[in-house]
C-alpha positions as CSV (number, residue, x, y, z in Angstrom):
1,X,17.4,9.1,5.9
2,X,15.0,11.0,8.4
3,X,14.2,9.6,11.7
4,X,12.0,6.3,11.8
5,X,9.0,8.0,14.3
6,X,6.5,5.0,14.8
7,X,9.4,3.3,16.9
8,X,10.3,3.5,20.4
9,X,14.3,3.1,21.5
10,X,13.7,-0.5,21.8
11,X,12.3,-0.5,17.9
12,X,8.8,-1.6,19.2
13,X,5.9,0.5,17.4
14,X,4.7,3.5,19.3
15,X,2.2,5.7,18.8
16,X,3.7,9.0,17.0
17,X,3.8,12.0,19.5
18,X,2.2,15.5,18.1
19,X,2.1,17.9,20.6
20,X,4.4,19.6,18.5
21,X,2.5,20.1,15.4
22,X,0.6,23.1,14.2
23,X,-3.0,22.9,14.1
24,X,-4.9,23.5,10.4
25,X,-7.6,22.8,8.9
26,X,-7.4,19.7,7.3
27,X,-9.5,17.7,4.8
28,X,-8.9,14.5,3.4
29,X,-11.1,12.4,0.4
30,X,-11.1,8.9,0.1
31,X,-12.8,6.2,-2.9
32,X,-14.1,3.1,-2.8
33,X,-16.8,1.1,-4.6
34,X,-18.5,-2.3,-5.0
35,X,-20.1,-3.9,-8.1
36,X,-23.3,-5.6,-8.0
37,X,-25.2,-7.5,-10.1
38,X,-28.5,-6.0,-11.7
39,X,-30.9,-7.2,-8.9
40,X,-28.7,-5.7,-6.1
41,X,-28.7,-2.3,-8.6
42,X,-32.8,-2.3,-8.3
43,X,-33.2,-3.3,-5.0
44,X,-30.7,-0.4,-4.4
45,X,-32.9,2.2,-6.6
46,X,-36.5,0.9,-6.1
47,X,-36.1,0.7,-2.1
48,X,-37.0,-3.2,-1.9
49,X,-34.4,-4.2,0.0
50,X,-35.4,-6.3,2.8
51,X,-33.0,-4.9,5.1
52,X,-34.1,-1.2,4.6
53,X,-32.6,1.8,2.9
54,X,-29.2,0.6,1.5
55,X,-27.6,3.9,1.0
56,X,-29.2,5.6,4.3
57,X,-27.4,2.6,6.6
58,X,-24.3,2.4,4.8
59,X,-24.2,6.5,4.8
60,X,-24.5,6.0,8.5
61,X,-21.9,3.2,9.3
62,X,-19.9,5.1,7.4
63,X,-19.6,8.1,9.4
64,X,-19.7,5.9,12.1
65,X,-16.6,4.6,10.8
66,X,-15.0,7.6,10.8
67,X,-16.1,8.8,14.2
68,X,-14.0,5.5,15.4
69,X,-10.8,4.7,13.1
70,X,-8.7,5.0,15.9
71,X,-10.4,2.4,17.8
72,X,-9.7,0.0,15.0
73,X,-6.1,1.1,13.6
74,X,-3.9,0.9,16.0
75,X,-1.1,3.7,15.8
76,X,-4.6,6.6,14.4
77,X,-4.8,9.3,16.6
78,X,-8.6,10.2,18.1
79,X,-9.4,13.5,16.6
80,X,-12.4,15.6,17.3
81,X,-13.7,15.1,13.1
82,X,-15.5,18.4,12.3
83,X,-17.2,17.2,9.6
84,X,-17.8,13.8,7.4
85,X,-20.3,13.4,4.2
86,X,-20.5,10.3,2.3
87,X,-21.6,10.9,-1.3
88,X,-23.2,7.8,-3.1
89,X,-22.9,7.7,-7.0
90,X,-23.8,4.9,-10.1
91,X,-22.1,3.7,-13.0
92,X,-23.6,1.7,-14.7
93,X,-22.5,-0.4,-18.5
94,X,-25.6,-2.1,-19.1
95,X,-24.1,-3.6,-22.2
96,X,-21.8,-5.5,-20.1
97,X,-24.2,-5.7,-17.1
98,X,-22.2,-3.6,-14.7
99,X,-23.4,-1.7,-12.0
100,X,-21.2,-0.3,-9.6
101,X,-21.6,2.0,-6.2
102,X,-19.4,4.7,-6.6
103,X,-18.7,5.8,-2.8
104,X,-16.8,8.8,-1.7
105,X,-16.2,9.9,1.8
106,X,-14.8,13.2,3.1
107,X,-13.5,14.1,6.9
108,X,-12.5,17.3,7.9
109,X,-10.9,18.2,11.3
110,X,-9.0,21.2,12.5
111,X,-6.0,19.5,15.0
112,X,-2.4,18.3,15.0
113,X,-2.7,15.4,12.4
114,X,-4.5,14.3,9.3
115,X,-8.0,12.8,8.6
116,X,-7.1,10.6,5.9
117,X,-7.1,7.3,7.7
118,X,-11.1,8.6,8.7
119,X,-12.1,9.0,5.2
120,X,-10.6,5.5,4.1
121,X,-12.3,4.0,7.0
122,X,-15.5,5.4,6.2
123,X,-15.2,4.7,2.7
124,X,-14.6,0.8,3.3
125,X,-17.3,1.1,6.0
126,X,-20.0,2.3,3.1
127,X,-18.6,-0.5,1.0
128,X,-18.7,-3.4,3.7
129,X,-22.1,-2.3,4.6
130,X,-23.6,-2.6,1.4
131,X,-22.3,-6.0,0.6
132,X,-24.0,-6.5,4.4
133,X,-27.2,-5.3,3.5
134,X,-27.4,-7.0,-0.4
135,X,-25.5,-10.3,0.2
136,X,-28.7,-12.2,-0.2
137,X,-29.2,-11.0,-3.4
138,X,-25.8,-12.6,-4.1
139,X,-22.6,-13.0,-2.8
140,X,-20.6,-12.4,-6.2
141,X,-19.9,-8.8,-5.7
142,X,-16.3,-7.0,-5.5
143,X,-15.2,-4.4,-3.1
144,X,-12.3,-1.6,-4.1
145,X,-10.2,-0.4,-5.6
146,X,-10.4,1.7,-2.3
147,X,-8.1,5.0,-2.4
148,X,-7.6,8.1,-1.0
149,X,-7.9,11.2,-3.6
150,X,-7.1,13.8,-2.3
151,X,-5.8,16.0,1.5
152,X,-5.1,19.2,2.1
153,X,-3.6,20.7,5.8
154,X,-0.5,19.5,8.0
155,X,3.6,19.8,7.2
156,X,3.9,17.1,4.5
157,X,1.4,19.9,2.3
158,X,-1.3,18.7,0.1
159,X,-2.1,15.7,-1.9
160,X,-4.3,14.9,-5.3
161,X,-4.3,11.6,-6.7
162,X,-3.2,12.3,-10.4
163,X,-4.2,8.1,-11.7
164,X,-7.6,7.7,-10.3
């Protein structure tokens, strides 16, 4: 079993050190989305919400998000992002009366250590944001499943989700 590296001597949680590590580029993209009802869906698409431009804040706050995971996780190292877009996407079952914000977040850095915890944050970010700006339209709707789909860079190689 390899070395446990988020704990000190004492087996109190420490912040991993990566001096060490090789710097790459490195990407990572992350998934979330929130259903709302049909209301939410044409305040969303007709620009009527009363709070503004749903997609423009929550695109925003989300790479707001990103810029500052590592104030909000505890053991995420600050790394200097070199890039974040936030992509916004419907699907919609109108037989079933579905509509649901597909969100997808990407972070890029070149450093010592992965962005995937930034692309998560920015993800749920996008997703809080909108249930922010729409909860008066109703409360009912659902966050997640939030997940990251794919990374590329760093020693552990890359990643793509194969079940999403």
């Amino acid at each position: 079993m390899s070395e446990l590296t988020h704990f000190n001597e004492q087996g109190r949680a420490k912040m991993v050190d990566v001096s060490d590590k090789a710097e790459t580029i490195r990407t990572a993209i992350a998934t979330s989305s929130i259903i709302v009802n049909e209301t939410i869906h044409a305040q969303i698409t007709e620009g009527t919400n009363k709070k503004g431009d749903v997609f423009a804040v929550a695109q925003v706050a989300a790479i707001m998000a990103a810029k500052n995971t590592s104030s909000i996780i505890p053991m995420c190292h600050p790394i200097p992002l070199t890039g974040v877009d936030i992509r916004f996407d419907w699907a919609i079952d109108v037989t079933s009366n579905r509509y649901e914000v597909l969100i997808q977040a990407e972070a890029k850095t070149k450093g010592v250590t992965g962005v995937e915890m930034e692309a998560l944050t920015a993800a749920s970010a996008a997703a809080l944001t909108i249930y922010d700006m729409c909860k008066a339209a109703g409360k009912e709707m659902i966050i997640g499943p939030t997940m990251l789909l794919r990374k590329t860079g760093g020693k552990n190689g890359d990643f793509e989700r194969t079940d999403a």
